[in-house]
C-alpha positions in Angstrom: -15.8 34.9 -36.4 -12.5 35.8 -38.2 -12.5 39.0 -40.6 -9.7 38.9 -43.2 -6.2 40.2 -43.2 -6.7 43.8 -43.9 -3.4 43.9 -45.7 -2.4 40.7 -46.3 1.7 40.1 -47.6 1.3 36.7 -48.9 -1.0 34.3 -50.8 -0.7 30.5 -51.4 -1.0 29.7 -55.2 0.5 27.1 -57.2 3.7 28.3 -58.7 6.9 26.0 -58.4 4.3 23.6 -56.9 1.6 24.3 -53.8 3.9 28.2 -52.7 3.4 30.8 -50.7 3.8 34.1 -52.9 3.9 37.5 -51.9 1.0 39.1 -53.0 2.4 41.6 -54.9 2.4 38.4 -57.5 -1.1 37.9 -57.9 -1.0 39.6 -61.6 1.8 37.8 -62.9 -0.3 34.6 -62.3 -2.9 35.7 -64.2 -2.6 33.4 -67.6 -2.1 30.5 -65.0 -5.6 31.5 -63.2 -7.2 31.4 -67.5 -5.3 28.2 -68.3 -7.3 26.6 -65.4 -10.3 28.2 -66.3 -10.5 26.6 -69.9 -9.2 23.3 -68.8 -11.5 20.0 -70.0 -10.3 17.5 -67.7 -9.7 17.3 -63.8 -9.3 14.7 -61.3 -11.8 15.3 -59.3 -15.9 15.2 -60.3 -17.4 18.9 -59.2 -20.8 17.5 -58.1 -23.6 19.6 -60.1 -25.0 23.2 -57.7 -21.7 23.2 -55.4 -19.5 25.4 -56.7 -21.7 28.3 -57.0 -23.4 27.2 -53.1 -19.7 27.5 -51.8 -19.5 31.4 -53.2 -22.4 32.1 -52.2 -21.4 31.1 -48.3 -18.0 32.5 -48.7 -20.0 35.6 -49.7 -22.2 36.0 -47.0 -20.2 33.7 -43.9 -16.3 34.3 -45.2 -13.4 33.4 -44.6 -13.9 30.2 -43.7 -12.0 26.9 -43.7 -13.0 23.7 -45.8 -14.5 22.2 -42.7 -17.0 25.4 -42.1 -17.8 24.9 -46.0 -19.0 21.4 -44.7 -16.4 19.9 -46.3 -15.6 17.2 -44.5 -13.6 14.1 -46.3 -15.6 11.4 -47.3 -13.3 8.9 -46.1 -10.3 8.9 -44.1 -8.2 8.9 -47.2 -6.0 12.0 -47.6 -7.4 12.7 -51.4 -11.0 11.9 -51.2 -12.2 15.1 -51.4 -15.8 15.9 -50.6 -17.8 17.9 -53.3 -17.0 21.2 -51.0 -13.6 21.1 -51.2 -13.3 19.9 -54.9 -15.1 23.5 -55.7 -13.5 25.8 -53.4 -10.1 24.3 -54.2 -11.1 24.9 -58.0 -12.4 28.2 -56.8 -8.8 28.7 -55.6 -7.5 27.7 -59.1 -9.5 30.0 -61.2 -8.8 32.8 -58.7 -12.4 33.5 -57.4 -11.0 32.1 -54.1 -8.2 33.0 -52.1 -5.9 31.6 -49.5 -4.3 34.3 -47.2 -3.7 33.2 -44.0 -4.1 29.5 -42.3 -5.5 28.7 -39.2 -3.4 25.9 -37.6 -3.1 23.4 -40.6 -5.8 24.6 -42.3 -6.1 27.1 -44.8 -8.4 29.5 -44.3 -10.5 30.6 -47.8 -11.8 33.8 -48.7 -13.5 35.4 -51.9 -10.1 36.8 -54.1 -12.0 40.5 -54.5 -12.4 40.7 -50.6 -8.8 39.4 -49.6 -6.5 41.3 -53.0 -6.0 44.5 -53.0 -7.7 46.0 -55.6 -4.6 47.7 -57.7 -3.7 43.9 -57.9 -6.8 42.0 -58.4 -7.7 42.4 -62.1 -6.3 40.1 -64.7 -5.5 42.8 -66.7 -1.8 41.5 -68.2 -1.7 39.1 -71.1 -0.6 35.7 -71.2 3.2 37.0 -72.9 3.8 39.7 -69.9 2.3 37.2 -67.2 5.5 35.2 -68.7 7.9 37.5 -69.2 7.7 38.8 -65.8 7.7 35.5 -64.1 11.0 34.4 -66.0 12.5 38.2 -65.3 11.4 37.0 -61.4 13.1 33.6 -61.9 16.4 35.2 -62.6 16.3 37.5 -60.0 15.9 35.6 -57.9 18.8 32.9 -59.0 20.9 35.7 -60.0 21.9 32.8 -63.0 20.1 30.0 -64.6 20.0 28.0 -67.6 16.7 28.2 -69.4 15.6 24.3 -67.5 16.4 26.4 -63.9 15.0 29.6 -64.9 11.3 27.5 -66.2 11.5 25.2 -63.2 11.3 28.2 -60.4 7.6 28.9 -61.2 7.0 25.4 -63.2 6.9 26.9 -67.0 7.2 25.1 -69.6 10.7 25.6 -72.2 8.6 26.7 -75.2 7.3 29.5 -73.3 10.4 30.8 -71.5 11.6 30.8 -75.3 8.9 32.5 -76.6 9.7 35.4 -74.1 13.5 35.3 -72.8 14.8 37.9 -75.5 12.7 40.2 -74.3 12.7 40.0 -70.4 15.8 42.5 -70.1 17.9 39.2 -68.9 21.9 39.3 -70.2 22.7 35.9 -72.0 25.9 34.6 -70.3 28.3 31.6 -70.6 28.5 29.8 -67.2 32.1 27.9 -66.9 31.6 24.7 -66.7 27.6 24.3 -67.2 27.8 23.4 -70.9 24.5 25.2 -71.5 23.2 28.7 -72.2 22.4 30.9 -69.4 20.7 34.2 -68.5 21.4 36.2 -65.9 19.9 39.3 -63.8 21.9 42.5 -65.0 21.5 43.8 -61.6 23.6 40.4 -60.7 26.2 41.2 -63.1 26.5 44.7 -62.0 26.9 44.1 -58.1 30.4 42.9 -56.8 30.0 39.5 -55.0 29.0 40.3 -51.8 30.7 38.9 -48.6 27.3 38.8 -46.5 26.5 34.8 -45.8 23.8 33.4 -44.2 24.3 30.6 -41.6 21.0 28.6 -41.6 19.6 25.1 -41.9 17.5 25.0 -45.4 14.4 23.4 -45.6 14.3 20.2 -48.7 12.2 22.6 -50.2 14.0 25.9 -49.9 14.1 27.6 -53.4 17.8 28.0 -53.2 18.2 23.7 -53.4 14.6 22.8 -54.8 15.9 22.3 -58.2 18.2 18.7 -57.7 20.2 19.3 -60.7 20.8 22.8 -60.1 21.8 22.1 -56.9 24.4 19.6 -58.0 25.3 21.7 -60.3 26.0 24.5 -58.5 27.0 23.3 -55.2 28.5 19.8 -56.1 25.7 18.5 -53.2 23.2 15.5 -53.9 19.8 16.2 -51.9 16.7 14.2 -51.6 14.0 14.0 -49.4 14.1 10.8 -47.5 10.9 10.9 -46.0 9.2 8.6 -48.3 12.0 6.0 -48.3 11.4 3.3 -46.0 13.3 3.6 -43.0 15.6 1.0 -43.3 17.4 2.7 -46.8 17.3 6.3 -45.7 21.1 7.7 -45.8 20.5 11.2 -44.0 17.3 10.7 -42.5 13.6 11.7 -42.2 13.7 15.0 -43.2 17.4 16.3 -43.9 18.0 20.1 -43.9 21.2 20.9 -46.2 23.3 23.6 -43.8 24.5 26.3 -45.8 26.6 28.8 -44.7 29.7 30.8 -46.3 28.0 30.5 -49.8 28.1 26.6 -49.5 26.0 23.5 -48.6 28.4 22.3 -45.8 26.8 19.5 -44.1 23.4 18.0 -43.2 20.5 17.9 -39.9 17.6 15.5 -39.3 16.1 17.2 -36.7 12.7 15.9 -34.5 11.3 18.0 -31.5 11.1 17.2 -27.3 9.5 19.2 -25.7 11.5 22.4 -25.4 14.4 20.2 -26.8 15.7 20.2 -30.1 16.9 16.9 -31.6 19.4 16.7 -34.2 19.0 12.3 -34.9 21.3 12.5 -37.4 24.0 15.0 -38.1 26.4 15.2 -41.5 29.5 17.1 -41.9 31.6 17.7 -44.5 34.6 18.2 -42.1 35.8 19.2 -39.3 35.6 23.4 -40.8 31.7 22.8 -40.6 30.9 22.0 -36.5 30.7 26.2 -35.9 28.3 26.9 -38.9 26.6 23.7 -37.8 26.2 24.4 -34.6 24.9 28.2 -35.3 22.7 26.8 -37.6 21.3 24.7 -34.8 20.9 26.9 -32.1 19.1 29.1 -34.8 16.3 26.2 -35.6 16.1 25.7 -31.4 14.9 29.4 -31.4 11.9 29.2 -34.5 10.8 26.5 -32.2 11.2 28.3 -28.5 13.7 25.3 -27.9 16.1 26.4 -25.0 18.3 22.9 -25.7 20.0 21.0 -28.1 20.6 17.1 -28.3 22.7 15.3 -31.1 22.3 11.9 -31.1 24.3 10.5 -34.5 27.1 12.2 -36.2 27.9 10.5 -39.2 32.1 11.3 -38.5 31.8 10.0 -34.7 35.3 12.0 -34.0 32.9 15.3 -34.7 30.3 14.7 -32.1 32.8 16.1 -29.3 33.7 18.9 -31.0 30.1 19.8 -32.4 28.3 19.3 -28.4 31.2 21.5 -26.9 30.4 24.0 -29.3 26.7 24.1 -28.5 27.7 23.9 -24.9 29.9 27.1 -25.2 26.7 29.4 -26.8 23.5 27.3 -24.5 25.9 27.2 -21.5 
């Protein structure tokens, strides 16, 4: 039997879409946790008796995973959710239930007043400072955004960044070349640039890239996630990782796993300048892995593939 995270750091909530959120967050979501709460219409039918059965055993059994509930899919279909998990994943929503920690794939659900702490568990902030602090996040975390970036970070609508922006201690600013009204975090404007730069392969959905436009915007670099495009028509592969480093999106890494191997399929460079970064970046992934190797299979520029393998020979060697 598992007991909970004494002290956990992190909760899983839905906030740009399905995130992991430090749990010093949990208030800021509270007008999200009441919108759910009064809303008429949802996908999936709560079968009459279950929701208030699966508190009950979270009560007495908890933490527990869907499958402990007895939630068990009715069919092999990814969505067909069985009455179980329909209520503890609307338990989740309403903020009754809690996800702090997984185990393996699964998450792992526990009663919200057991797993918060309890300076942070009551929905004591109203809808406007719920907002205001999330959009005050949203730049803080961009350093700059128009107002579409700045409600995209934790999925808010325009109307209610508007109805709070002149009031969230953010410095209206005109971006060169955007076109659009921006806000940025004083703290940004008050720092010089700084010359720390991270060399590291970004996940699709890394918050820095998740937005395309921004992205585009920003770094003149066109992601997508390829996963879902047939084989055949994908340009970058399965599951590119953008490769920043130096403050830019330099190139591109499809990577797959053997054994204690680490696979780049695919590799994209935006010149010859970005086979060191590259490489770091590589050798970095191999480690979050426990990978002691590195293969590259395709390089997109085939006169890089020398240069890039001696590279990663040099540092495995």
């Amino acid at each position: 039997h598992h007991r909970p995270n004494p002290h956990p750091h992190a909760f899983e909530y839905w906030s740009h879409a399905a995130c992991i959120l430090p749990v010093e967050e949990w208030p800021h979501f509270a007008f999200r946790r009441r919108a759910y709460r009064s809303r008429p219409h949802w996908n999936h039918d709560l079968p009459p008796g279950v929701y208030d059965q699966v508190i009950k055993q979270l009560r007495t059994q908890g933490p527990l995973t869907a499958t402990e509930l007895g939630g068990a899919k009715r069919t092999s279909e990814w969505w067909d959710w069985s009455g179980t998990k329909v209520a503890v994943e609307r338990a989740l929503m309403y903020g009754e239930v809690v996800c702090v920690e997984r185990r393996g794939w699964k998450r792992v659900y526990d009663l919200a007043e057991r797993a918060i702490p309890d300076p942070l568990l009551h929905d004591d902030l109203d809808d406007t400072e719920c907002l205001r602090r999330l959009v005050r996040l949203a730049a803080q975390s961009l350093g700059v955004g128009t107002r579409a970036d700045i409600a995209d970070y934790h999925r808010l609508k325009a109307e209610q960044v508007d109805a709070v922006i002149a009031d969230s201690g953010l410095v209206p600013v005109t971006v060169e070349g955007w076109g659009k009204p921006a806000w940025a975090d004083p703290a940004a404007l008050e720092s010089p640039p700084r010359g720390r730069h991270r060399t590291t392969l970004l996940s699709p959905f890394d918050s820095l890239i998740w937005e395309r436009a921004r992205t585009e915007r920003i770094f003149g670099f066109t992601h997508r996630l390829e996963a879902y495009v047939p084989k055949p028509k994908r340009v970058y592969g399965y599951f590119a990782m953008p490769v920043l480093a130096g403050g830019h999106l330099v190139g591109r890494v499809d990577p797959a796993r053997e054994g204690n191997t680490l696979v780049a399929r695919q590799v994209t460079l935006n010149g010859p300048k970005a086979v060191p970064a590259v490489a770091q970046a590589l050798l970095e992934a191999a480690s979050w892995v426990n990978c002691t190797n590195v293969r590259v299979e395709r390089v997109d520029a085939p006169d890089l593939r020398t240069p890039l393998t001696r590279e990663l020979a040099q540092t495995l060697g």
